[in-house]
N, C-alpha and C positions, 0 to 999 in steps of 0.2 A: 075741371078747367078753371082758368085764371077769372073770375067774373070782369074785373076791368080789362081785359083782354078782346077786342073787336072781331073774333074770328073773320066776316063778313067784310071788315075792311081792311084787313092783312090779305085776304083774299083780293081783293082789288085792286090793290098795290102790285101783289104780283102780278096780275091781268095785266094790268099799263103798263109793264116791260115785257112782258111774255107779247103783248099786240105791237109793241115797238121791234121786236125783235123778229117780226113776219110771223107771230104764233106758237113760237119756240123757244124755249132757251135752256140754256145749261143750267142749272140748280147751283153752283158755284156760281157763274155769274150772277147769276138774279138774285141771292143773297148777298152780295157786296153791292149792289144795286141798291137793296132795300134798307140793308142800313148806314148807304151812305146817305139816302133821303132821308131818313127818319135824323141824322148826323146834321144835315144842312135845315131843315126846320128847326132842328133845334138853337144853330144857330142865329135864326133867323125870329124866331119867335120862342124862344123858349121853352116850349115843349116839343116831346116827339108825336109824330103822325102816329106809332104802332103803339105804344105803350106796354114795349113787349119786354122781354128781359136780355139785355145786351149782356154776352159771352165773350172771353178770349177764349178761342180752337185753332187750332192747327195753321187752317189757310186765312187767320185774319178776327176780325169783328163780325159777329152774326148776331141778328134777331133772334134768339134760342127759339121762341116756340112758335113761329113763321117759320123758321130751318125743319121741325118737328112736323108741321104738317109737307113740306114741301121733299123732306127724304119719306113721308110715307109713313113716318112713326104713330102717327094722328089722325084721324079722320074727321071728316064735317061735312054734312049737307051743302053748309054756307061754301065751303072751301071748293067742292065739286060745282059747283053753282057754274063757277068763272074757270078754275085750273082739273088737269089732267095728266097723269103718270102718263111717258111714255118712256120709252126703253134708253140705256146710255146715259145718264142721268141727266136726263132733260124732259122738263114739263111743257105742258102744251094749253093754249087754251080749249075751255069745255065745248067750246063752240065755234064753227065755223062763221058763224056772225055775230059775235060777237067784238062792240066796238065802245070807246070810250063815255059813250053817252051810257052804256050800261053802266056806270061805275059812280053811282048812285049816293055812295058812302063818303065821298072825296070831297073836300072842297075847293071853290075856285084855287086858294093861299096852296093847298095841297098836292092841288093839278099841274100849279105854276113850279112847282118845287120838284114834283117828281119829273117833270121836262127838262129844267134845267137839270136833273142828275142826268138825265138820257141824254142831252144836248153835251155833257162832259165828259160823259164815260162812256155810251152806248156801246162806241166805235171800239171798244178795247174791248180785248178778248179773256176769256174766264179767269187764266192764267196770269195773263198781264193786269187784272183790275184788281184780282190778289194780290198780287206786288203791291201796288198802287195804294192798296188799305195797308199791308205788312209798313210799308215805309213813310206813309203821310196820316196815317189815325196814331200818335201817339199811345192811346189811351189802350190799344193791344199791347198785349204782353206773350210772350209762348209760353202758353201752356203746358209745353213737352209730352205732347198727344194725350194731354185729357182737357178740359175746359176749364174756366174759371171766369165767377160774374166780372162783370164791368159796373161799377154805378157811375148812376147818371151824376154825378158831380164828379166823378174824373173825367168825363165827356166833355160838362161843360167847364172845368177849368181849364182843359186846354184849347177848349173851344173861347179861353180867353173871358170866360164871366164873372165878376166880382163875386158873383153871388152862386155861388155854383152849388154849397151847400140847401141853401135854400131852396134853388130850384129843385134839386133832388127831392126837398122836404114836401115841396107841393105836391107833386107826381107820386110820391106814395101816399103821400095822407090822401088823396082823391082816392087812388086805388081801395085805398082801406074803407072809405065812404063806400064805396063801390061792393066790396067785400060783406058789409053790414046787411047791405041791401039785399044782399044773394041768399042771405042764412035763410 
């Protein structure tokens, strides 16, 4: 697994829309969810909340490897901790009480971001928030049913950043610090 990767707090991300969503959601939704948040911190402070690896696929922009635990491809402790398969491709929270104070991983700047995506988008339905990515994330392309990365400096120059090579340059060279650590 990715060392700079939070499993624990991709899992909590999901939590806060899976809890917004009465404990349920579709696996398509909550992945345009996640990286519309991870899209709007960036514009907002320059990094993303996941530090995952942004995909063009079929329906849009995904988190690749939040989409990997979330279709089931992956497993984690940290991930069962908060989320749960259920049937129809839709996940569930682990817990019957489980509520935002458990989400421990987040911070205020991150809590404030991921509301405002739910305060934009909640209300839209799996389908409809597809579109919604298909036609207002530039930075997807179709992949013609296979996938292809996104880097984070096409994100951020259309996310309008002078600097958008560099911000990309931070985010990996941290990863790579990250990566040293793990050997």
């Amino acid at each position: 697994m990715a060392p700079w990767f939070n499993i624990r707090k991709a899992a909590q991300v999901a939590a806060f829309f899976t809890l917004k969503e009465r404990g349920e959601i579709y696996v398509l939704k909550l992945v345009k969810l996640m990286y519309l948040a991870d899209r709007r911190f960036m514009e907002l402070y320059d990094v993303p909340i996941l530090n995952d690896q942004l995909v063009s696929m079929q329906h849009g922009p995904v988190n690749s490897i939040s989409y990997d635990y979330l279709n089931g491809a992956m497993e984690s402790e940290h991930w069962n901790e908060f989320l749960r398969d259920r049937e129809s491709h839709r996940v569930s929270t682990s817990r019957d009480d489980l509520t935002e104070a458990d989400l421990d991983e987040l911070s205020k700047a991150e809590l404030r971001v991921l509301q405002e995506v739910w305060d934009r988008f909640g209300h839209m339905g799996r389908f409809e928030i597809r579109d919604y990515t298909h036609d207002h994330c530039p930075e997807w392309e179709d992949p013609n049913g296979s996938s292809m990365p996104i880097p984070y400096s096409r994100v951020f120059n259309f996310l309008r950043k002078a600097n958008s090579a560099e911000l990309e340059d931070r985010i990996l060279s941290e990863r790579q610090v990250a990566t040293s650590f793990d050997e």
